[in-house]
C-alpha angles and dihedrals in degrees: 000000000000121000116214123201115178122047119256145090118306124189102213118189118212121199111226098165110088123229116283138233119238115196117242123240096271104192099036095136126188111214118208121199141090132325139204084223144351096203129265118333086015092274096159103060108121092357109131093227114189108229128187107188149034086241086043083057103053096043089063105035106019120233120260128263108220125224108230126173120191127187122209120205129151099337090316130116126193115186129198117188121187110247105237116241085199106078099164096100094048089041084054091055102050094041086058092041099051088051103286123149127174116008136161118250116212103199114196123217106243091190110043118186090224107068086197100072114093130224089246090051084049092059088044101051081055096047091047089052085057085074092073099060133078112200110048105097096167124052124201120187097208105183099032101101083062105057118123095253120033093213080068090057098056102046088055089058086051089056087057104055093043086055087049089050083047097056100025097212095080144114135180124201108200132205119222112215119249109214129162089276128097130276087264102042086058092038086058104048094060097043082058098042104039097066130211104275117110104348097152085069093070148027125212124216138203149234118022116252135245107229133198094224117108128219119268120235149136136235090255096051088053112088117205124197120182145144137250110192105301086336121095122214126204112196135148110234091264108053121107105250083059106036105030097026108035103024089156090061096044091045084053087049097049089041090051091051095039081061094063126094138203117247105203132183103252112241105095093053089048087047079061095045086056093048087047100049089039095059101041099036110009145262083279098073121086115249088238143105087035130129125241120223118224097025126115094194149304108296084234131046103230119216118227080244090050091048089045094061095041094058094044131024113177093205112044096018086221107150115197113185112225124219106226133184120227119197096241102026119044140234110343135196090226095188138065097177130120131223096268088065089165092058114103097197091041107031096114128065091222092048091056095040093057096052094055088046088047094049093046101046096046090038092058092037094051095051088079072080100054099116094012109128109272099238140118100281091061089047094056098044089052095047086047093047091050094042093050089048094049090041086058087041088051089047093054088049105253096123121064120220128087091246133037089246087059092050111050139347135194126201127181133152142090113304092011104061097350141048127207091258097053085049086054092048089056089253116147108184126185129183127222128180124180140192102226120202118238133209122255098233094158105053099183124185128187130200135203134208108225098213111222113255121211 
């Protein structure tokens, strides 16, 4: 109420729109791995750090320098290249690549002062430094296919999801790790390592992907063996009696790498692939039958039975998206479930995603009311403030039903969400429902013979 003192006219504003909801960042993932280096003093170690670009990237963690041996014998050359255990840079790469933007980089210390941290404490230190921060809604472990024990692995991933269920806006994309062993075999050993606690807050995918990045090296970190006759050289690529003497042999030797190409678990691609679909459709569609860039195919050709299995599996539940091929169209993401692949309400990855989106958005907007008198008049400004936000979401499409009132609802009030004695301990409840649209994985078509008629 405004108190006036002198007489006079006064020009008073009232306010009559409610607040609004702004939608939260949906595909903002933090990606937790190795590094080449976390800045001066080691202060970035475990320090989520937002980065925007692969340049960004490299300014603040460095880019790797590859191992490769090669071997020159009679006009042969056999290469081994050691195959890298970071995979940040290449992951960069391919998220930036598949449609992703800002992200936070984790960066684990590899060697940790105190020998008697393990590599599992180190991904949960990381994981636990993700709390603090507002704005990650993915999470990646980067690195983790490659620990030392896979149990470890797997527990890790169970830290994760625990973390997701904790904050509630969260979801984990996880790796399954490729081995020498069949489709089944690897299906099989996650289902079994990954547990039963919070599996609607990520999604797994299979197999590994060919990539067209090559590895990144110098002339010094390349070893080159050959033979001269009955004498045996040891240089690296650079050195003078390779690059300046025998230049033949050393153009051989580049061409030979260049043709090599990276193999990566999938997930940071696929973290890409969610940013990408999010901004130009909509946290509604499902991050699938889409195509991913940079990728010359999945490292195993999946059967229509393999696939099968890995989409439903009548005992665990345990749903793992394959990454297919298709003659015409590329390399395809050919899967939208979650890992709960038995739950009716959280069977697809967009379902789940815009709740969390939805949850998020309404829960920031409506603060502004923390403190405000619990009456009728708040209750009516925040129900005005929901019900604008899930009318836009039903417009765009991210809503199913032919009519608003199909599509959501939101209740508050006393006697319909509260009671007197939630309103006298300062509880202000409302109610949202909402109709979420789900993809269309089965797509069935029958067909009928028209008989001819006489």
């Amino acid at each position: 109420m405004n108190e006036f003192k002198t007489p006079g006219v006064y020009i008073v504003e009232r306010s009559v729109l409610p607040e609004s909801v702004s939608g939260v960042s949906t595909a903002i993932p933090a990606f937790i791995g190795y590094t080449e280096k976390a800045g001066v003093d080691k202060e970035l170690f475990y320090k989520p750090t937002r980065v925007t670009s692969l340049n960004n990237y490299v300014e603040q963690f460095g880019a790797p320098t590859e191992t490769i041996n090669v071997e020159a014998k009679d006009d042969e050359l056999t290469l081994k290249i050691t195959e890298p255990k970071k995979l940040m840079y290449y992951g960069m790469q391919m998220f930036f690549a598949n449609g992703g933007e800002s992200c936070y980089i984790v960066a684990l210390d590899e060697n940790n002062d105190d020998p008697t941290v393990t590599e599992l404490q180190k991904y949960m230190m990381a994981v636990d430094a993700l709390e603090l921060e507002d704005e990650p809604t993915l999470i990646v472990l980067v690195d983790g296919v490659n620990m030392e024990n896979a149990d470890d692995y797997y527990s890790a991933c169970q830290y994760v999801l625990s973390h997701c269920n904790k904050i509630k806006n969260r979801f984990a994309i996880f790796d399954v790790i490729e081995t020498n062993n069949s489709t089944d075999t690897d299906i099989l050993a996650f289902r079994g390592g990954i547990g039963n606690q919070h599996l609607q807050y990520s999604a797994a995918y299979y197999p590994y992907l060919k990539t067209v990045l090559r590895y990144r090296y110098s002339d010094d970190s390349v070893n080159v063996t050959y033979l001269d006759g009955d004498i045996e050289y040891n240089h690296p690529l650079g050195h003078e009696e390779i690059k300046i003497k025998r230049t033949a042999l050393y153009n051989e030797i580049t061409k030979v790498i260049a043709n090599q190409t990276v193999t990566l678990p999938p997930a940071t691609a696929v973290a890409g692939l969610y940013a990408g679909v999010d901004r130009e459709r909509g946290v509604w569609k499902a991050p699938a039958n889409v195509s991913l860039i940079s990728v010359v195919g999945p490292t195993r050709k999946l059967s229509e039975e393999e696939n099968d299995r890995m989409n439903v599996d009548e005992g665990s539940g345990k749903s793992i998206n394959a990454i297919r091929s298709f003659t015409g169209k590329g390399t395809l993401v050919w899967g939208a479930r979650t890992l709960a692949g038995n739950s009716n309400e959280w069977r697809y990855v967009p379902v789940r995603r815009l709740f969390n989106y939805v949850e998020e958005s309404i829960q920031k907007a409506t603060s502004y009311a923390v403190f405000e008198p619990n009456t009728a008049m708040t209750w009516l400004k925040l129900k005005t403030t929901v019900e604008s936000f899930l009318e836009s979401l039903w417009r765009q499409g991210g809503l199913a039903g032919d009519r608003a009132e199909d599509a959501y609802f939101v209740q508050v009030g006393l006697g319909t969400t509260m009671t007197s004695q939630d309103i006298a301990e300062g509880r202000l409840i409302i109610r949202v429902g909402m109709a979420a649209v789900r993809p269309a994985e089965f797509i069935i078509i029958e067909f009928t013979h028209k008989l001819q008629q006489s």
